[in-house]
Chimera marker file (.cmm) of the C-alpha trace (Angstrom):
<marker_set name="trace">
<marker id="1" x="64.950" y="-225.011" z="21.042" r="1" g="1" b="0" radius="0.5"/>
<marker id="2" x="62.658" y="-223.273" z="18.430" r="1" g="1" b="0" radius="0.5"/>
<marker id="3" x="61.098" y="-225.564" z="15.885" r="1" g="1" b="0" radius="0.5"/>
<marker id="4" x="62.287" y="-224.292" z="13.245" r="1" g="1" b="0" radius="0.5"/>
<marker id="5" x="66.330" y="-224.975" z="15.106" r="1" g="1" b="0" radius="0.5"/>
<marker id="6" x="65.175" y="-228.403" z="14.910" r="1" g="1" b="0" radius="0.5"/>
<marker id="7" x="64.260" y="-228.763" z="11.687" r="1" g="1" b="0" radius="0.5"/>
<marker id="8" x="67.755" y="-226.885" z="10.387" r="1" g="1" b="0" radius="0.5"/>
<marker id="9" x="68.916" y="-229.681" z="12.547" r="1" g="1" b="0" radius="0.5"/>
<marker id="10" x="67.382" y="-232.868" z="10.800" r="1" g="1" b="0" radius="0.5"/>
<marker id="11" x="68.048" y="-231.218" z="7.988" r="1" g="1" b="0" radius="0.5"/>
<marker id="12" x="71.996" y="-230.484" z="8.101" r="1" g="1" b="0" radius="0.5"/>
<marker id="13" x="71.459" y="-234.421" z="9.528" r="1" g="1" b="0" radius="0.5"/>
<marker id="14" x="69.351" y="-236.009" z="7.428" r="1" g="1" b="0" radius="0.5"/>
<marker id="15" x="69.709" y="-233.608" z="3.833" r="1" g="1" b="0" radius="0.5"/>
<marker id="16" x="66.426" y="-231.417" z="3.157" r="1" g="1" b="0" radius="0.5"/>
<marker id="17" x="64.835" y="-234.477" z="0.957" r="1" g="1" b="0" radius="0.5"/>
<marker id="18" x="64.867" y="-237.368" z="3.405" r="1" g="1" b="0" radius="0.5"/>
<marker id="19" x="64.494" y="-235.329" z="6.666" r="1" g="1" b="0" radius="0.5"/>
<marker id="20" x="60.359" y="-235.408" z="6.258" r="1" g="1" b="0" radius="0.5"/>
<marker id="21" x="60.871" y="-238.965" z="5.067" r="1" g="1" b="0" radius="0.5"/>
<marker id="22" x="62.496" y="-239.697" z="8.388" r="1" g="1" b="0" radius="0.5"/>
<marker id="23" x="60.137" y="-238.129" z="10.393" r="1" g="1" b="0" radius="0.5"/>
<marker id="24" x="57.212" y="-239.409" z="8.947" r="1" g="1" b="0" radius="0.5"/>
<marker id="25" x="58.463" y="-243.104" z="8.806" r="1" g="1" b="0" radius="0.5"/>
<marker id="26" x="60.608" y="-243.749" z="11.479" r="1" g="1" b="0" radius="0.5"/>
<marker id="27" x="59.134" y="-245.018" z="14.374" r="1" g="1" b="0" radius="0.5"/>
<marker id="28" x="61.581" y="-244.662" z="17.778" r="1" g="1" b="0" radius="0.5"/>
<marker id="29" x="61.562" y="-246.354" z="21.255" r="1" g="1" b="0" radius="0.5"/>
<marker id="30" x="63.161" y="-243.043" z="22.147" r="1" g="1" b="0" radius="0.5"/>
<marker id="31" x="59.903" y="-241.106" z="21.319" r="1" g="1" b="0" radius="0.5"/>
<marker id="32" x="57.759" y="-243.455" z="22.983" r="1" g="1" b="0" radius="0.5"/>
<marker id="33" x="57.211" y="-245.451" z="20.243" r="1" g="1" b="0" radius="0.5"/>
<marker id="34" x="56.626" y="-242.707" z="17.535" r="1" g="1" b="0" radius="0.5"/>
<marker id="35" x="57.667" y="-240.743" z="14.731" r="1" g="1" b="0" radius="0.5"/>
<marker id="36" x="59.096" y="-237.287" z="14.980" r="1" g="1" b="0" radius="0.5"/>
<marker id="37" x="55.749" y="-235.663" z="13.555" r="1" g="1" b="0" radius="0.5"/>
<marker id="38" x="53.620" y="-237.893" z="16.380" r="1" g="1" b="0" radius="0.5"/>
<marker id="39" x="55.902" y="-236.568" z="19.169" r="1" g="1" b="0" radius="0.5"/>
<marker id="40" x="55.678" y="-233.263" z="17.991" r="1" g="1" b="0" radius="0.5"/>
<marker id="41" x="51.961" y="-233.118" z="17.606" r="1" g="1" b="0" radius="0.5"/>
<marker id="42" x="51.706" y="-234.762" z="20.681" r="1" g="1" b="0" radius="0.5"/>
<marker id="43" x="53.167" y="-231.884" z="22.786" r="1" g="1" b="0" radius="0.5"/>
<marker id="44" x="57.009" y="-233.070" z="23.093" r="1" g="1" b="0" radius="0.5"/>
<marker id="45" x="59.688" y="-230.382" z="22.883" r="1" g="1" b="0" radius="0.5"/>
<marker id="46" x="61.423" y="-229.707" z="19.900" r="1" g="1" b="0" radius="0.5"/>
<marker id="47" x="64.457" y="-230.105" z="22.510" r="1" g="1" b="0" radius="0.5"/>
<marker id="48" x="63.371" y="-233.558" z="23.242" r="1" g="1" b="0" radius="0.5"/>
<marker id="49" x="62.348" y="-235.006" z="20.344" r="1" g="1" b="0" radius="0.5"/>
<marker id="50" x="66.410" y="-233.806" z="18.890" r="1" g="1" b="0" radius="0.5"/>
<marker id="51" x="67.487" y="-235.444" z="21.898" r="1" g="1" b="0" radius="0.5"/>
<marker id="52" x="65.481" y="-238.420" z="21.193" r="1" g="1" b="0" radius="0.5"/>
<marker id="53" x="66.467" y="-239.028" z="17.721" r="1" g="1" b="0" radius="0.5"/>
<marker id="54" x="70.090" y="-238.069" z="18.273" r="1" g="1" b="0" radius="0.5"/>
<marker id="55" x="69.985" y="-241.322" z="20.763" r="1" g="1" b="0" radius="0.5"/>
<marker id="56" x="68.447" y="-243.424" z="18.399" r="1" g="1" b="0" radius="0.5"/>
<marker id="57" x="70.081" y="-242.510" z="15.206" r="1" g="1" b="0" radius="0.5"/>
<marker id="58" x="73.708" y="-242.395" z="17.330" r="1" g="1" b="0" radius="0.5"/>
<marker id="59" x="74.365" y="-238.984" z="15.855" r="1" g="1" b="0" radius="0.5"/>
<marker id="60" x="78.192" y="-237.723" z="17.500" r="1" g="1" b="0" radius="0.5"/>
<marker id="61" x="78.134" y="-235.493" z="20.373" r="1" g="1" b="0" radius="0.5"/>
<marker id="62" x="79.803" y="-232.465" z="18.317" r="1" g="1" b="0" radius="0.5"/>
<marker id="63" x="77.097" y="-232.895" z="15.617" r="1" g="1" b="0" radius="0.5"/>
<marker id="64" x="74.025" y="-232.647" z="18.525" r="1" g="1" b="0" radius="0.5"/>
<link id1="1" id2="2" r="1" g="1" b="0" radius="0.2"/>
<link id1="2" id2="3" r="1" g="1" b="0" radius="0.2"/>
<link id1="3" id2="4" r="1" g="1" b="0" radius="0.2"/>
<link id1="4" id2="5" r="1" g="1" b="0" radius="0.2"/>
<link id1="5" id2="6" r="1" g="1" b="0" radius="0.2"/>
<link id1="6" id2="7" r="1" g="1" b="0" radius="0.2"/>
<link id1="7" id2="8" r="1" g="1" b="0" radius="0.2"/>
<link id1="8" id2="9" r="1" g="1" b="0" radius="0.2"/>
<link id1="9" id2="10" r="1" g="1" b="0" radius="0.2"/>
<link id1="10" id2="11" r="1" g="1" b="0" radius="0.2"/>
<link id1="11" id2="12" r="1" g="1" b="0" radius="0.2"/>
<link id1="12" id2="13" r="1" g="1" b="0" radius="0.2"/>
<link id1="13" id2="14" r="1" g="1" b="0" radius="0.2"/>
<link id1="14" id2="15" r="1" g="1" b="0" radius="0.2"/>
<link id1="15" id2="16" r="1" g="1" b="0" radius="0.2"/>
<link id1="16" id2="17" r="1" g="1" b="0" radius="0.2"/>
<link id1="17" id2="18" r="1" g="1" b="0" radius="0.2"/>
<link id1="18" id2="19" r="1" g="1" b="0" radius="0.2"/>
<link id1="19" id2="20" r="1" g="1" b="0" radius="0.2"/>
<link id1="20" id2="21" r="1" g="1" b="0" radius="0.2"/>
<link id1="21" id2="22" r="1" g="1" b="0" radius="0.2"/>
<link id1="22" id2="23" r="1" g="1" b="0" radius="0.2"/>
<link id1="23" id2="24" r="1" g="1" b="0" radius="0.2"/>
<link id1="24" id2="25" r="1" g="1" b="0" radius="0.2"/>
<link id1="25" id2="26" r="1" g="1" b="0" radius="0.2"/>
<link id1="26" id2="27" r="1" g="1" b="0" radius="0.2"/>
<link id1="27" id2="28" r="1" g="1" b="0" radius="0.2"/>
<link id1="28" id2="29" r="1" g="1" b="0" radius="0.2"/>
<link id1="29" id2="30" r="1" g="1" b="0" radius="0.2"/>
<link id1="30" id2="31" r="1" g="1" b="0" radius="0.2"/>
<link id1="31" id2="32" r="1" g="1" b="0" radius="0.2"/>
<link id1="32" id2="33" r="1" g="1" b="0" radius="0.2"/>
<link id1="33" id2="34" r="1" g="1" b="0" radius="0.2"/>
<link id1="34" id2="35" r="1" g="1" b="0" radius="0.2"/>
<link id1="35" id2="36" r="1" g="1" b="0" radius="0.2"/>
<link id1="36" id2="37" r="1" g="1" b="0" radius="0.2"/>
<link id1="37" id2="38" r="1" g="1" b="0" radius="0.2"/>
<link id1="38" id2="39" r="1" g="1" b="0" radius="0.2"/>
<link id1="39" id2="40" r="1" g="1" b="0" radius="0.2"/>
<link id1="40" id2="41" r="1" g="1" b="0" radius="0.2"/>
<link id1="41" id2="42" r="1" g="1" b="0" radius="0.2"/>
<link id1="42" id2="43" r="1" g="1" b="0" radius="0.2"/>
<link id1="43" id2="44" r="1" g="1" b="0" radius="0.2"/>
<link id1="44" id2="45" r="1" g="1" b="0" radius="0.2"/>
<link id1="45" id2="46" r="1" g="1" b="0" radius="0.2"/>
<link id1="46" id2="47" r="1" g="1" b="0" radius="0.2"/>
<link id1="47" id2="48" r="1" g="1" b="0" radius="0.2"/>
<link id1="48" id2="49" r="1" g="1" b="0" radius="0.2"/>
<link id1="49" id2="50" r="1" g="1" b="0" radius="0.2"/>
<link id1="50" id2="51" r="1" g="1" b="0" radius="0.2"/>
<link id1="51" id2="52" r="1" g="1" b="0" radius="0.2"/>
<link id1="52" id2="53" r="1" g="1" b="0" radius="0.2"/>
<link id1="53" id2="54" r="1" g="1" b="0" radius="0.2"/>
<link id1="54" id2="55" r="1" g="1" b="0" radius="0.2"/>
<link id1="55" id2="56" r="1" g="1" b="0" radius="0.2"/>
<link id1="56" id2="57" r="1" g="1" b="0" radius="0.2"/>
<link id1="57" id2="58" r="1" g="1" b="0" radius="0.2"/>
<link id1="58" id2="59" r="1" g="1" b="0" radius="0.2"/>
<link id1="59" id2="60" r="1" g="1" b="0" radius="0.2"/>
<link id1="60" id2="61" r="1" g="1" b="0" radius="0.2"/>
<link id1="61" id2="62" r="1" g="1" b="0" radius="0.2"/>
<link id1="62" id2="63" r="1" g="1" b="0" radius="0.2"/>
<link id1="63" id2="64" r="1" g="1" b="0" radius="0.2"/>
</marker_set>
């Protein structure tokens, strides 16, 4: 998944506003214990870290 796929993602999700918000702020067990910007900067694939928040947030299958 590109990067910018992802963030098209969290943003369809999350609305263009709160989508930063989210991943700034939001810490998840998921992501080892960080935000979506940590995992990201700390080499995690844009892949993952959808897949990770998609656990934690309980987003439905179709909308993954």
């Amino acid at each position: 998944m590109r990067l910018t796929d992802f963030w098209q993602r969290m943003a369809n999700h999350f609305g263009e506003a709160y989508a930063d918000s989210f991943a700034h702020d939001h810490v998840m067990s998921q992501l080892g214990g960080r935000t979506v910007h940590e995992a990201l900067r700390d080499g995690w694939e844009a892949k993952d870290v959808w897949r990770g928040v998609c656990a934690a947030m309980e987003i439905p299958e179709g909308r993954r």
